[in-house]
C-alpha positions in Angstrom: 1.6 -10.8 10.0 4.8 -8.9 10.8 6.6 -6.8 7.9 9.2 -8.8 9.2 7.4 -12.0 8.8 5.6 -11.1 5.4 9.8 -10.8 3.9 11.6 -13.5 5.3 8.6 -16.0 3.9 8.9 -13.6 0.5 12.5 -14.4 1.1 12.2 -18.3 1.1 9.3 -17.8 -1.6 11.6 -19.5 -4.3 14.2 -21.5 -2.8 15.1 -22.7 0.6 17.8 -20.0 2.2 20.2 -20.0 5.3 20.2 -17.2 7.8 22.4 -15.3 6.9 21.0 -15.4 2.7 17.5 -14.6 4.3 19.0 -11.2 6.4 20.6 -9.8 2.2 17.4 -10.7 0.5 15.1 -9.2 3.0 17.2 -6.3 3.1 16.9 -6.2 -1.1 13.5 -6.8 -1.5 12.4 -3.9 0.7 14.7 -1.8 -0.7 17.1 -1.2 2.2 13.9 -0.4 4.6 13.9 -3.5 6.9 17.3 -4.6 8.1 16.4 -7.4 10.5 19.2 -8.5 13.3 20.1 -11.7 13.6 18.7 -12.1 16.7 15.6 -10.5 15.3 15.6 -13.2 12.4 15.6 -16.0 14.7 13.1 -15.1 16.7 10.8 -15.0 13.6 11.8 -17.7 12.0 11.2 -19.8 15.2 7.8 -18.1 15.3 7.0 -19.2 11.4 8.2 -22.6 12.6 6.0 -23.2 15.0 2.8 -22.0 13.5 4.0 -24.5 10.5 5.0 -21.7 7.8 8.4 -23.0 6.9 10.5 -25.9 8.1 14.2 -27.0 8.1 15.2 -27.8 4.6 18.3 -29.1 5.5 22.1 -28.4 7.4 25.4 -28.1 5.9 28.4 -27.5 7.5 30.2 -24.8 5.3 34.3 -23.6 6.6 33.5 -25.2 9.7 30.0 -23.5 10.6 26.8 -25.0 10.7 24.2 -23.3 8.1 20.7 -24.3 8.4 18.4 -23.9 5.3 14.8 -22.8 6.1 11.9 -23.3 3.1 8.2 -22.7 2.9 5.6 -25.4 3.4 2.4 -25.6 1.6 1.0 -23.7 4.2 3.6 -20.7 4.6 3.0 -20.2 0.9 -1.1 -20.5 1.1 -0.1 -17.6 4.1 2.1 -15.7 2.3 -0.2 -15.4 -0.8 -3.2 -14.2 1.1 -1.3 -11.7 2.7 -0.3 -10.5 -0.4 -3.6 -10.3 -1.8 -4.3 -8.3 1.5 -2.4 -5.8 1.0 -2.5 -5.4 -2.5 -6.3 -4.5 -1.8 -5.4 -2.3 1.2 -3.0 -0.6 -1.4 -5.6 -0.2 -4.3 -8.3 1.3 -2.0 -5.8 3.6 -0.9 -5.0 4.4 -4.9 -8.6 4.6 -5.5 -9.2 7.2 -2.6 -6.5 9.5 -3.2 -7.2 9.2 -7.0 -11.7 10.3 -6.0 -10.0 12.7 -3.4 -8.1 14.5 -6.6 -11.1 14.5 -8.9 -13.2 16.1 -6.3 -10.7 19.3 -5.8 -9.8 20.1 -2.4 -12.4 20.7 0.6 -14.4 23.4 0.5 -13.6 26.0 3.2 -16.2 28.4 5.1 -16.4 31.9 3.8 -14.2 34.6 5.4 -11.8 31.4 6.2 -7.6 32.2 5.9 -5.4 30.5 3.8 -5.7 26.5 3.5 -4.6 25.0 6.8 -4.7 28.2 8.9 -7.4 29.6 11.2 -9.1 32.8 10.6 -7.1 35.5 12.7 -8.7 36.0 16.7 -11.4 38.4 17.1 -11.2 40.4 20.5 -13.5 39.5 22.8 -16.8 41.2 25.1 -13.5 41.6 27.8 -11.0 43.2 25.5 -9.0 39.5 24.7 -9.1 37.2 21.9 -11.4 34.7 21.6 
């Protein structure tokens, strides 16, 4: 699933929303870090539709402009959860990791090695270069 795709069905997670109430939540609930186009948002939500995610709610006609309301179907929410539950796992193996990785100290390094990160200086070679 898309990042794109996992927020606009996060988006309709509690009530059916237009377009353009889908683009501000999305852009809310990822903190500013996914601003979807409209164009963009389209495109997904025709994708959701077809694979049977979310549906048309309903259409009003709101100062003379048609706004379509998009919700979640039984399925978009049974999607939505377990790819929540994926990456909530993804995220605590990643905890878990860096949390063994600090309890362990950092890798040990060969003797005679430079600083952290660095190589140990060249050491001239049989024909008078560096290796």
């Amino acid at each position: 699933m898309t990042r794109a795709a996992f927020f606009v069905l996060t988006a309709l997670a509690d009530e059916p929303r237009h377009g353009y109430g889908i683009l501000r939540e999305v852009e809310e609930l990822s903190d500013g870090e996914v601003q979807l186009r409209v164009g963009t948002l389209y495109g997904v939500l025709d994708r959701l539709t077809a694979d049977g995610l979310i549906v048309l709610d309903r259409e009003e006609v709101q100062q003379g402009r048609l706004r379509r309301y998009y919700r979640l179907t039984d399925d978009g929410v049974a999607a939505l959860d377990a790819e929540a539950e994926r990456m909530a796992a993804g995220a605590g193996a990643a905890k878990r990791r860096i949390a063994a990785g600090r309890r362990a100290g950092p890798p040990a390094r060969p003797a005679g090695a430079g600083p952290a990160g660095l190589e140990p200086p060249a050491a001239p070679g049989l024909a008078g270069g560096f290796a």
